[in-house]
C-alpha positions as a Markdown table, in Angstrom:
| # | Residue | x | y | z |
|---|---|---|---|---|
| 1 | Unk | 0.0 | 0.0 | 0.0 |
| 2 | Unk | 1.0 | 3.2 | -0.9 |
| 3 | Unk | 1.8 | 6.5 | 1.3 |
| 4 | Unk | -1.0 | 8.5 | -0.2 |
| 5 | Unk | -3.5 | 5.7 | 0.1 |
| 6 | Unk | -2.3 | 5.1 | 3.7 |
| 7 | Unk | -2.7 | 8.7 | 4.4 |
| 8 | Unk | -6.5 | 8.9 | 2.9 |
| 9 | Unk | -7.5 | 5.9 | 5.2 |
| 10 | Unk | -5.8 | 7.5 | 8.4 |
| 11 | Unk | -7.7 | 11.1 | 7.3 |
| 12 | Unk | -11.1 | 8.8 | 6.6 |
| 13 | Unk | -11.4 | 7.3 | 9.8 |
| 14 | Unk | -10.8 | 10.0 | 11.5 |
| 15 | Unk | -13.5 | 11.5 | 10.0 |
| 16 | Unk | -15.9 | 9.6 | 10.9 |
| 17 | Unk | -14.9 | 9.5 | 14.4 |
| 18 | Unk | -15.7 | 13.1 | 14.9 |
| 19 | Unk | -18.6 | 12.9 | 12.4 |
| 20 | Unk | -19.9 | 11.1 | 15.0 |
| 21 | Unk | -18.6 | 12.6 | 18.4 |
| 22 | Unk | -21.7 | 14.9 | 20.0 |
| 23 | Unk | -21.1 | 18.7 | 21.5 |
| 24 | Unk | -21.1 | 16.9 | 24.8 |
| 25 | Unk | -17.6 | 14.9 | 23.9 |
| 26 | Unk | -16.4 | 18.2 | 21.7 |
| 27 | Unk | -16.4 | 20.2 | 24.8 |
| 28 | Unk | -14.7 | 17.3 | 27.2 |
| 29 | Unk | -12.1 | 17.1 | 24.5 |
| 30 | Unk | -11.6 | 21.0 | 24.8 |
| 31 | Unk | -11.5 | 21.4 | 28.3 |
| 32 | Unk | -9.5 | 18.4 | 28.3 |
| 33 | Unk | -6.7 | 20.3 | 25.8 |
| 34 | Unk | -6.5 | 23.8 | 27.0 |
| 35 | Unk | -4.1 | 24.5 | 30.4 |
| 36 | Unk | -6.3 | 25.3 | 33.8 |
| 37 | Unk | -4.5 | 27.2 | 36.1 |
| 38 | Unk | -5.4 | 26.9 | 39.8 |
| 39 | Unk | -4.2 | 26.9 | 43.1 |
| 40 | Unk | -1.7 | 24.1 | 44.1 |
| 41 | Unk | -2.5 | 24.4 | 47.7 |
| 42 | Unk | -6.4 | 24.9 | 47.1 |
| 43 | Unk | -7.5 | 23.6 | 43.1 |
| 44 | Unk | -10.9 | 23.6 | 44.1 |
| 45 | Unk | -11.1 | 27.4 | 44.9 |
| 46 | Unk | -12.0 | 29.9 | 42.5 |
| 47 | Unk | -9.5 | 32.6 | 41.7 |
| 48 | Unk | -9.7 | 36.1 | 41.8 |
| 49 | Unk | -8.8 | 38.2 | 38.9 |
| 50 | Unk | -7.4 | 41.6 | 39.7 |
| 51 | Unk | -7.1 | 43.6 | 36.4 |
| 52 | Unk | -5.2 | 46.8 | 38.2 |
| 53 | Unk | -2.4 | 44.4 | 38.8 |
| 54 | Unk | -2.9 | 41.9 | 36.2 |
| 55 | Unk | -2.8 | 39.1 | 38.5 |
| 56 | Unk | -5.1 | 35.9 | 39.5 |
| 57 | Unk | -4.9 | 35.2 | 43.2 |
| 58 | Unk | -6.0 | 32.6 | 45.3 |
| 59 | Unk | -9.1 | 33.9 | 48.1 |
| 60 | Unk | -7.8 | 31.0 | 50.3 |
| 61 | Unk | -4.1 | 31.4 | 50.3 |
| 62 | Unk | -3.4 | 34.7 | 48.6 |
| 63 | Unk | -1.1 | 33.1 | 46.6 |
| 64 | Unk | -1.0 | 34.6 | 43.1 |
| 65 | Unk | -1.1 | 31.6 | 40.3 |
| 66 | Unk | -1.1 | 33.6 | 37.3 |
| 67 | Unk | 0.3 | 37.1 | 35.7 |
| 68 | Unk | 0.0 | 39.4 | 32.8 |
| 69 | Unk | -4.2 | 39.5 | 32.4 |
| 70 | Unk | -5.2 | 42.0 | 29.8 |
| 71 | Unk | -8.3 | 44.0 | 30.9 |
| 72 | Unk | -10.9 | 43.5 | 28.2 |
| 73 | Unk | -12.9 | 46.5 | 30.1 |
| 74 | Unk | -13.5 | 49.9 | 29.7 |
| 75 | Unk | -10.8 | 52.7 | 29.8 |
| 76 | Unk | -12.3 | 55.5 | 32.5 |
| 77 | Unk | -9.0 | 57.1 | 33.5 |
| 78 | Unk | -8.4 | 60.8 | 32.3 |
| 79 | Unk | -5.4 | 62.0 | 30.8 |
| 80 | Unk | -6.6 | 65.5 | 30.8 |
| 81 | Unk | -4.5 | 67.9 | 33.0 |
| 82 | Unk | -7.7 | 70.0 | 34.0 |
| 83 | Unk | -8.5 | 68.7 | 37.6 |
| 84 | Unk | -12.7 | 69.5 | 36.5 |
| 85 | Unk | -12.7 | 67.7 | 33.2 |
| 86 | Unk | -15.0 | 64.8 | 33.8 |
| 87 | Unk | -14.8 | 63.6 | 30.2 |
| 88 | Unk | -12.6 | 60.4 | 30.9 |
| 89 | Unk | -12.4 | 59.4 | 26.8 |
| 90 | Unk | -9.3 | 59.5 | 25.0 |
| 91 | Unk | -10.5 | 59.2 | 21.3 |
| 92 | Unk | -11.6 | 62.8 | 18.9 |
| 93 | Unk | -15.0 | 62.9 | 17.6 |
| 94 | Unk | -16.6 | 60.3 | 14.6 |
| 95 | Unk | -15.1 | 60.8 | 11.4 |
| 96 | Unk | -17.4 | 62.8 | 9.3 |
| 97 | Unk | -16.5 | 62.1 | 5.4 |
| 98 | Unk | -18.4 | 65.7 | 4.5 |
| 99 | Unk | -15.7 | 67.9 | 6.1 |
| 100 | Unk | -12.2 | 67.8 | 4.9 |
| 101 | Unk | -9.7 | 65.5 | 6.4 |
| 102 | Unk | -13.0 | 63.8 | 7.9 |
| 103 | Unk | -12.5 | 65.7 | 10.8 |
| 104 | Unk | -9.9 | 63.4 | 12.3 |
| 105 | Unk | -8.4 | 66.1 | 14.1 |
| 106 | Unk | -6.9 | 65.7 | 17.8 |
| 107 | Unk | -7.3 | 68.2 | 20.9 |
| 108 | Unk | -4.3 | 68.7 | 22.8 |
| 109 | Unk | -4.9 | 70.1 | 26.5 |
| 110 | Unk | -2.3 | 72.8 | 27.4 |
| 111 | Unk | 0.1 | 71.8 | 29.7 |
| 112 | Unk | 1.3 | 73.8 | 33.0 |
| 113 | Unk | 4.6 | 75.5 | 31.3 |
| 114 | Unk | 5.1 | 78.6 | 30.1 |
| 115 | Unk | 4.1 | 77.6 | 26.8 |
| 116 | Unk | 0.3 | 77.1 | 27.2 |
| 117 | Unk | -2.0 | 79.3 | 26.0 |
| 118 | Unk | -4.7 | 81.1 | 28.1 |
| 119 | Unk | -7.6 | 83.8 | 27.0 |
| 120 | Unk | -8.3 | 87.2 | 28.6 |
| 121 | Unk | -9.8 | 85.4 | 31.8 |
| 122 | Unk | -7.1 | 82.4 | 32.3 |
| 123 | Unk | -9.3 | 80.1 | 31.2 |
| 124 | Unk | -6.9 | 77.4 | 28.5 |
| 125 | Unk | -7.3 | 77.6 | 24.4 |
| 126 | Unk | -6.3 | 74.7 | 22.2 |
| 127 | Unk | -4.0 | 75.8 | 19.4 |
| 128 | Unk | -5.4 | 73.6 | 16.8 |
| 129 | Unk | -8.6 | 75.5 | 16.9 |
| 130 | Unk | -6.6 | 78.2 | 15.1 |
| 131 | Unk | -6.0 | 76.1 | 12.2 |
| 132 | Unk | -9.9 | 75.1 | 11.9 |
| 133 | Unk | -10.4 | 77.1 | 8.2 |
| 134 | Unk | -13.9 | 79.1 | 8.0 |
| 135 | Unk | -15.2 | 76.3 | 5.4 |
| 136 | Unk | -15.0 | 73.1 | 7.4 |
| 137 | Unk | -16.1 | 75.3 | 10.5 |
| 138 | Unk | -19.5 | 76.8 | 8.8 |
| 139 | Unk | -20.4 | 73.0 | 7.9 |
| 140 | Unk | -19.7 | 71.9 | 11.6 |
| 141 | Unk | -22.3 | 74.6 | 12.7 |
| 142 | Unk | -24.8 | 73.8 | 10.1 |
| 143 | Unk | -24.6 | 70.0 | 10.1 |
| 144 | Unk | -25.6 | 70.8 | 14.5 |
| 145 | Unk | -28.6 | 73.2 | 13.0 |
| 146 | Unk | -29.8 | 70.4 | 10.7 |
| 147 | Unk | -29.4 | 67.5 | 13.9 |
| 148 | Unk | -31.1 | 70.0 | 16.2 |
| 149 | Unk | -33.4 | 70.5 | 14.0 |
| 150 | Unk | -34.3 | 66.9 | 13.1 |
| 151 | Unk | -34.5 | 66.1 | 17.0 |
| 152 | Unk | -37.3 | 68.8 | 17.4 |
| 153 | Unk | -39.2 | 67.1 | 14.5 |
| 154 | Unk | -38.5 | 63.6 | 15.6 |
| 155 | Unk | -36.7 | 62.4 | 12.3 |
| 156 | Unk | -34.3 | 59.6 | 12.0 |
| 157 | Unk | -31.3 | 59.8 | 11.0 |
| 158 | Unk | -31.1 | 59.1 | 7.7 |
| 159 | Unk | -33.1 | 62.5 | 6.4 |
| 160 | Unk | -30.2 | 65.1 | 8.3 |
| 161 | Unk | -27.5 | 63.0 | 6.4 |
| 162 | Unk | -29.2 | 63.8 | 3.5 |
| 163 | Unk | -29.7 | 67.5 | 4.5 |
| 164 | Unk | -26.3 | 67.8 | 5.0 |
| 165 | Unk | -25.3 | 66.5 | 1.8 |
| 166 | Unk | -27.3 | 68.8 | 0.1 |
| 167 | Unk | -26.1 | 72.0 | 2.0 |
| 168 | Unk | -22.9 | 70.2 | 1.6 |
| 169 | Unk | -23.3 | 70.3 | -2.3 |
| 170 | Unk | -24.6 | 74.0 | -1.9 |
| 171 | Unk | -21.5 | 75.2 | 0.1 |
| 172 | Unk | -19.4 | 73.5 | -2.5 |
| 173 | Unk | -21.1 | 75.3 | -5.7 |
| 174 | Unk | -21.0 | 78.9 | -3.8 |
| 175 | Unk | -24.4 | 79.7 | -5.6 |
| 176 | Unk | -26.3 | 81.0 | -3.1 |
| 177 | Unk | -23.4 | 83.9 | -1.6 |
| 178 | Unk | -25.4 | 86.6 | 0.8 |
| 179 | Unk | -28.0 | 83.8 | 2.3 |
| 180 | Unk | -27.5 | 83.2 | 5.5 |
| 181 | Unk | -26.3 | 79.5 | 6.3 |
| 182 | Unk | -29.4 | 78.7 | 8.8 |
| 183 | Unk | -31.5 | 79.5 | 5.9 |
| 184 | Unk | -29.9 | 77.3 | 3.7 |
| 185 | Unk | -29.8 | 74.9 | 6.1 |
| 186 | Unk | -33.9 | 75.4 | 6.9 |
| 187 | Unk | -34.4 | 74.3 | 3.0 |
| 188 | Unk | -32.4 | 71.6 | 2.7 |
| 189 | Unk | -33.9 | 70.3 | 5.8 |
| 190 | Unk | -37.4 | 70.4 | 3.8 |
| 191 | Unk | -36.0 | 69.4 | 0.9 |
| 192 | Unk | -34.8 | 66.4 | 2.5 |
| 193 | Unk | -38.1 | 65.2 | 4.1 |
| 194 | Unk | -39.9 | 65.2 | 0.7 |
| 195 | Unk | -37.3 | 63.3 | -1.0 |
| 196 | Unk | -37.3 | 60.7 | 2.0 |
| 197 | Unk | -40.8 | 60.8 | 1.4 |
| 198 | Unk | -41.9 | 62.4 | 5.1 |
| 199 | Unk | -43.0 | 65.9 | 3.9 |
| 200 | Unk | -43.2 | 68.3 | 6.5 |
| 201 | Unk | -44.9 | 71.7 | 5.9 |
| 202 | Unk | -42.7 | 74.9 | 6.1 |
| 203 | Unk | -44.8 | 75.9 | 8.8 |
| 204 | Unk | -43.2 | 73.3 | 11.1 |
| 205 | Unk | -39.6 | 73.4 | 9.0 |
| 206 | Unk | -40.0 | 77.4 | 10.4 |
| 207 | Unk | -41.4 | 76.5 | 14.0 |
| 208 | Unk | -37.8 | 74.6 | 14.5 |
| 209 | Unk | -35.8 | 77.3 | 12.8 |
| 210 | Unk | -34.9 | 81.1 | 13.0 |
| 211 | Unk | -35.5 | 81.5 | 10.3 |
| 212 | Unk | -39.1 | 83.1 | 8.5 |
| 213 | Unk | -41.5 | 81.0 | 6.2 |
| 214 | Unk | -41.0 | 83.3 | 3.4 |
| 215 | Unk | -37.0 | 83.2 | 3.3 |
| 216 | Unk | -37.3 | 79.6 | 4.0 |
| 217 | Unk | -39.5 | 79.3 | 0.5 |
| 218 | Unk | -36.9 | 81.6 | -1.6 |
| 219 | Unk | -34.0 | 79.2 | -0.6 |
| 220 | Unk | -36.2 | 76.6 | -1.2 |
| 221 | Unk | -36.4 | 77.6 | -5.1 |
| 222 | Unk | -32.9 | 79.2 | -5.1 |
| 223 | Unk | -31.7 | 75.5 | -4.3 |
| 224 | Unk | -33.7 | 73.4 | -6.6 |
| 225 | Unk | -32.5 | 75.8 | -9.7 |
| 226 | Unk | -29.1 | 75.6 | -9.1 |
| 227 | Unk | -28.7 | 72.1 | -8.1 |
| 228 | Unk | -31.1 | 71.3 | -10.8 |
| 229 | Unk | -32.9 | 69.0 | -8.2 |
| 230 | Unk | -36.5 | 67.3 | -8.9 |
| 231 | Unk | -38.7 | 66.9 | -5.4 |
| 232 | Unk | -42.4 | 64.6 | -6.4 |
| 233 | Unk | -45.5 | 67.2 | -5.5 |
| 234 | Unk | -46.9 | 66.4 | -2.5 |
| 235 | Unk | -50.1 | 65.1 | -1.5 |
| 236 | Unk | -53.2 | 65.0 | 0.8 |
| 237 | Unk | -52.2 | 61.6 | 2.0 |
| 238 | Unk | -48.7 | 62.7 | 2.6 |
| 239 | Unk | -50.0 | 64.2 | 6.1 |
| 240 | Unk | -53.3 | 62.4 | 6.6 |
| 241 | Unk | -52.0 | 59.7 | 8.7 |
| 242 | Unk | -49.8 | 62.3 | 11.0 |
| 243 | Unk | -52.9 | 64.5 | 11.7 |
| 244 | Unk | -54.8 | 61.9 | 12.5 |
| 245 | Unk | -52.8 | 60.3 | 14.7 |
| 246 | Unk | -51.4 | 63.7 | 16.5 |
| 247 | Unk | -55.8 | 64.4 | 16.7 |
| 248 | Unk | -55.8 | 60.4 | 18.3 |
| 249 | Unk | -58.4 | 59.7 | 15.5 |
| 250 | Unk | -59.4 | 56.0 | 15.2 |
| 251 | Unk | -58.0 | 54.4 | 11.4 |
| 252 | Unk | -61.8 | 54.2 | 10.2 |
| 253 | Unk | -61.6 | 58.3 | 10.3 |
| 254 | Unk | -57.8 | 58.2 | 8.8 |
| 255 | Unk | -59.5 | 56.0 | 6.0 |
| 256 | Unk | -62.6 | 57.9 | 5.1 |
| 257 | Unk | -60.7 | 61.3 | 5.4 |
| 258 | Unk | -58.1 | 59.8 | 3.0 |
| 259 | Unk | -60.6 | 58.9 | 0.2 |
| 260 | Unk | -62.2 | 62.1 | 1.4 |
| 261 | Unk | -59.2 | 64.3 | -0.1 |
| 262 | Unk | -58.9 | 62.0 | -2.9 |
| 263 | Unk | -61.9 | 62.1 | -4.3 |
| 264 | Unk | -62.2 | 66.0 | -3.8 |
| 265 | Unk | -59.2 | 66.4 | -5.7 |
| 266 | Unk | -60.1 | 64.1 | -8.5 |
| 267 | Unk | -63.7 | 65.8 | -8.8 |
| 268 | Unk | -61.6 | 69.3 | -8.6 |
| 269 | Unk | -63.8 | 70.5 | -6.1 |
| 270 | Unk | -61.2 | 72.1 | -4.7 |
| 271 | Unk | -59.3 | 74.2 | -7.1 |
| 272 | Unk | -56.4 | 76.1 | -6.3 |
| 273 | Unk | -56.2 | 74.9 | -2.7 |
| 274 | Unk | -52.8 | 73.3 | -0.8 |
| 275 | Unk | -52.8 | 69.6 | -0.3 |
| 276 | Unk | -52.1 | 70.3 | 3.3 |
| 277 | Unk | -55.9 | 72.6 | 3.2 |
| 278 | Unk | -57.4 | 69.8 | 1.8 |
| 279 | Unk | -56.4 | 67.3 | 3.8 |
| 280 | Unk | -57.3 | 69.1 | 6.8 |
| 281 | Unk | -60.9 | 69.9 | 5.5 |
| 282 | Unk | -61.5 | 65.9 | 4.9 |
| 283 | Unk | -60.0 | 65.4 | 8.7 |
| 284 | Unk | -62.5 | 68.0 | 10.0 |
| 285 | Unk | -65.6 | 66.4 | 7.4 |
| 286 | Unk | -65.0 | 62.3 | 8.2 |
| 287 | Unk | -64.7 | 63.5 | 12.7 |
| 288 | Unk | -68.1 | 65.3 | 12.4 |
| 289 | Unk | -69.4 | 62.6 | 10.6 |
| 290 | Unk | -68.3 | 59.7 | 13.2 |
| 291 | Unk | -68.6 | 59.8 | 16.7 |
| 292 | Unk | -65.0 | 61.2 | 17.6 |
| 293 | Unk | -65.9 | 64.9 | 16.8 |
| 294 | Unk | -63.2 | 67.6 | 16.6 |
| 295 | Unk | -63.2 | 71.0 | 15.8 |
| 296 | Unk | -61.4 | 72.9 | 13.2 |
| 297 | Unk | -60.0 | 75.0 | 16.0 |
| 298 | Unk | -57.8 | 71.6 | 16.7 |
| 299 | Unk | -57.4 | 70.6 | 13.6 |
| 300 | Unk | -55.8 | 73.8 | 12.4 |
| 301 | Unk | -53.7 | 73.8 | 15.3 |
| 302 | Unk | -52.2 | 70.5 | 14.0 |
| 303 | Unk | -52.2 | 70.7 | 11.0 |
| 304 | Unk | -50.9 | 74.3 | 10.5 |
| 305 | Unk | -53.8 | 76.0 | 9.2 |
| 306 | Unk | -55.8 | 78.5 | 10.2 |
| 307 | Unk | -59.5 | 77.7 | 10.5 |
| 308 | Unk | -60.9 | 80.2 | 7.8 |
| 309 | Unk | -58.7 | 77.9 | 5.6 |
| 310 | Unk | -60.4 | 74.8 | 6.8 |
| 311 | Unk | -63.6 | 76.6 | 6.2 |
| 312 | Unk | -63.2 | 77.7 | 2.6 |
| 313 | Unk | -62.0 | 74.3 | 1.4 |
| 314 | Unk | -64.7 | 72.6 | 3.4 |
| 315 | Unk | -67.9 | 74.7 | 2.1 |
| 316 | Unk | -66.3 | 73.9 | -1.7 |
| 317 | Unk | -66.4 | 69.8 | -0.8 |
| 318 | Unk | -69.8 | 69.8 | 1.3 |
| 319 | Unk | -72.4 | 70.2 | -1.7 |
| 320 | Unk | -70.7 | 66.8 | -2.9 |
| 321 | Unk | -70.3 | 65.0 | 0.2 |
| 322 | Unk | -72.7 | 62.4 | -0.3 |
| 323 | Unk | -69.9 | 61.5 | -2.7 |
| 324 | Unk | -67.0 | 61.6 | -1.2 |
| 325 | Unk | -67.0 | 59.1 | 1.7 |
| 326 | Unk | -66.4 | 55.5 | 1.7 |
| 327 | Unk | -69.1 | 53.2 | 0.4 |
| 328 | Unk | -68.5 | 51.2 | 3.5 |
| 329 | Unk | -68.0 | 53.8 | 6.3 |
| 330 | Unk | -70.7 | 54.1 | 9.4 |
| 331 | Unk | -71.9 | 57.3 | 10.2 |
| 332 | Unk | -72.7 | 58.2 | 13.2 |
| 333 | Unk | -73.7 | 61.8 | 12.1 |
| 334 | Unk | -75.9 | 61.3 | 9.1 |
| 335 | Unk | -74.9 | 63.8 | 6.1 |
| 336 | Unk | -77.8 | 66.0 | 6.2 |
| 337 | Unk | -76.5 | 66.9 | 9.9 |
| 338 | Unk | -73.1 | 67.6 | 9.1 |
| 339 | Unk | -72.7 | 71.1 | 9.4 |
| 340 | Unk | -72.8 | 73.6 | 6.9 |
| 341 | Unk | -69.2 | 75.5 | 7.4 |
């Protein structure tokens, strides 16, 4: 017999036997290969591992068995030389691949010599700051706008990355010199939720901002022409499911107002109107027709609109009302009772 074939029955049977060996006998094997270290005195007790000193000591004897233990833990010493810094972390901040460098820049606290550098009131400066050019530092203040921002309207993540690639693309193409950077940064927050699909209404993009409605609409168009940018219209049920459930309307009433606004628009019985109008007249017409009533005092509060608004769209769609809700919704206000205006 030949090596090779002697080798391929040696690797065949052994094969099989651990095709065959269960977890049980894997883990006897394993404990049975790697070194235990204990006590010689006292094997039975269980050591003690003391990361400071790297050591594993015996709780009987004190005797120490084993050295050199690397601390898997958490770092929380300081290596600041300000006594009050309670920051214990060593590392910079995450990398950010929109600013230059990606921001992997490293703050040095000044030391006690003659050589640090204090402000007016003794209080320590970090030199690097100095280098920090005006570009990468009016991104740094509008990418916190467009988080602070997001947090106040409760928006994931993903929509302020996309805001600040937009005003990162706008920075880049210096198109829009003499607006003001929390303006841009308003728009491309808006822009941003109607691309992600999550329209909000500049109403809200304004309640969250400093800046005005109307400058937030010119930036708005000043930004779509120059980065030649396409944004789908929205619609009625873009916002129906939010009102309703900021009213705490049942889904039946989300349903019937939905098909509500849709048919009103397909019927143009509402010419000329805002989708966010609309939507807040069929809100207001499927509550008073079910049993969870609200006003349009509410409403417009929620929605952003001011109740004349409501009003007007709502006396265009109640002539064809009878037409407009669901075949299979129950009233519990017939539609001769709904009110007029």
């Amino acid at each position: 017999m030949s090596d090779a074939i002697r080798q391929y029955h040696i690797y065949s049977s052994r094969k099989k036997h651990f095709l065959h060996r269960t977890p049980e006998h894997c883990e006897k094997d394993m404990a049975r290969r790697m070194p235990t270290i204990s006590c010689p005195e006292h094997p039975d007790a269980p050591l003690v591992e003391d990361y400071h000193a790297g050591d594993m000591i015996c709780p009987e004897c004190g005797r120490v068995v084993g050295d050199r233990v690397v601390d898997v833990g958490t770092e929380w010493r300081t290596f600041s030389n300000e006594k009050s810094d309670k920051d214990p972390s060593r590392v910079g901040a995450s990398e950010n691949p929109l600013l230059d460098g990606g921001d992997l820049s490293t703050m040095i606290a000044s030391g006690p010599g003659s050589e640090s550098v204090t402000d007016e009131f003794g209080r320590p400066m970090y030199r690097n700051r100095r280098t920090l050019n005006s570009s990468d530092r009016a991104l740094i203040n509008a990418f916190r706008e467009i988080s602070q921002m997001a947090d106040r309207l409760n928006l994931p993540k993903v929509i302020a990355d996309r805001a600040n690639n937009l005003f990162k693309q706008v920075h880049e193409g210096k198109t829009l010199k003499g607006r003001s950077n929390d303006a841009i940064a308003s728009a491309c927050m808006y822009i941003a939720c109607r691309q992600e699909g999550v329209p909000r209404t500049f109403k809200e993009i304004c309640a969250v901002s400093k800046i005005s409605k109307k400058e937030i609409g010119r930036v708005f168009k000043l930004i779509l022409k120059n980065l030649e940018l396409n944004v789908e219209l929205i619609t009625t049920g873009d916002f129906m499911s939010r009102f309703c459930s900021h009213l705490n309307l049942p889904l039946t009433v989300q349903k019937a107002a939905t098909q509500i606004a849709k048919r009103a628009v397909e019927m143009d019985l509402v010419p000329g109107r805002s989708p966010i109008s609309i939507a807040a007249a069929a809100v207001y017409m499927a509550s008073q027709a079910s049993a969870d009533k609200k006003s349009q005092k509410d409403i417009g509060d929620v929605a952003g609109v001011a109740e004349v608004t409501i009003r007007q769209s709502y006396k265009l769609m109640y002539p064809k009302a009878h037409l407009l809700f669901p075949e299979d919704f129950k009233f519990a206000t017939p539609i001769e009772q709904l009110p007029a205006q």
